[in-house]
C-alpha positions in Angstrom: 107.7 102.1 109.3 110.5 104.2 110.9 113.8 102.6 110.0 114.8 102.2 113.7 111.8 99.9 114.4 112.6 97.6 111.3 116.2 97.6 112.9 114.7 96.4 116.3 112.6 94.0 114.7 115.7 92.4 113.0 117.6 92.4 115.9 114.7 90.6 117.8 114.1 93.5 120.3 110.9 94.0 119.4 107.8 91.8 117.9 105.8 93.1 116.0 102.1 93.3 115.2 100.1 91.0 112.9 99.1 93.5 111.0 103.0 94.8 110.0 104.0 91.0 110.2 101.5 90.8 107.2 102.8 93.6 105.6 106.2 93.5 105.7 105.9 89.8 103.9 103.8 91.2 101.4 106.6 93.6 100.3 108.9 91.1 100.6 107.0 88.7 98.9 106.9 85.9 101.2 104.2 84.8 103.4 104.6 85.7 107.5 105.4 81.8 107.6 108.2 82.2 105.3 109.1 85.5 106.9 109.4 83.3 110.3 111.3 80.7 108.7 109.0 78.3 109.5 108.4 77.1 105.7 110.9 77.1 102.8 111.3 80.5 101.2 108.9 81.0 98.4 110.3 82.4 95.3 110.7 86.2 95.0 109.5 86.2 91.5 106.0 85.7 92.6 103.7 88.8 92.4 102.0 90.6 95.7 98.8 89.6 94.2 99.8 85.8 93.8 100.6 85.9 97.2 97.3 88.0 98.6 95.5 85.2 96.4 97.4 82.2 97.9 96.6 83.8 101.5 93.1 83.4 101.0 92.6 80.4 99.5 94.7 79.1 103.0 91.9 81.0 104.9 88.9 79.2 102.5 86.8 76.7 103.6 85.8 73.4 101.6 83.0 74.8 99.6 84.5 77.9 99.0 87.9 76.3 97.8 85.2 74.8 94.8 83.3 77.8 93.7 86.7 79.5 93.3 88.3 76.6 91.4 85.5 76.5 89.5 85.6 80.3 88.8 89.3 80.0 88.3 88.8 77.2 85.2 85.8 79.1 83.6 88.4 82.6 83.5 91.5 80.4 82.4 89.2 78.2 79.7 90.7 78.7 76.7 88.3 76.6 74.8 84.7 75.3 75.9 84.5 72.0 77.5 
């Protein structure tokens, strides 16, 4: 992104797309919520892929929230159950 656009972005003269919405959190480590300051600021620490994750499982539906908790557990297992 040309430095002038960011700089109309920040001044609010321009909006921009989804798509650079999206990727300007992702460097920045926040979600487009957070980026918005609709949502507290999450904490910088917190890798890109952490966040990519965290976007989809907000996208997920019921059943597929379980399969990947259940993949998640069986990848984390440090012992048998």
């Amino acid at each position: 992104m040309a430095p002038e656009v960011y700089g109309r972005i920040e001044r609010g003269e321009f909006m921009p797309s989804v798509i650079t919405l999206v990727n300007i959190a992702t460097v920045l480590r926040v979600t487009p919520d957070q980026l918005l300051g609709w949502s507290e600021i999450a904490p910088r620490d917190r890798a890109p892929e952490y966040m990519r994750i965290v976007a989809l499982l907000e996208r997920a539906d019921e059943a597929s929230l379980r399969r990947f908790e259940a993949v998640l557990q069986a990848l984390l297992a440090t012992e048998p159950e």
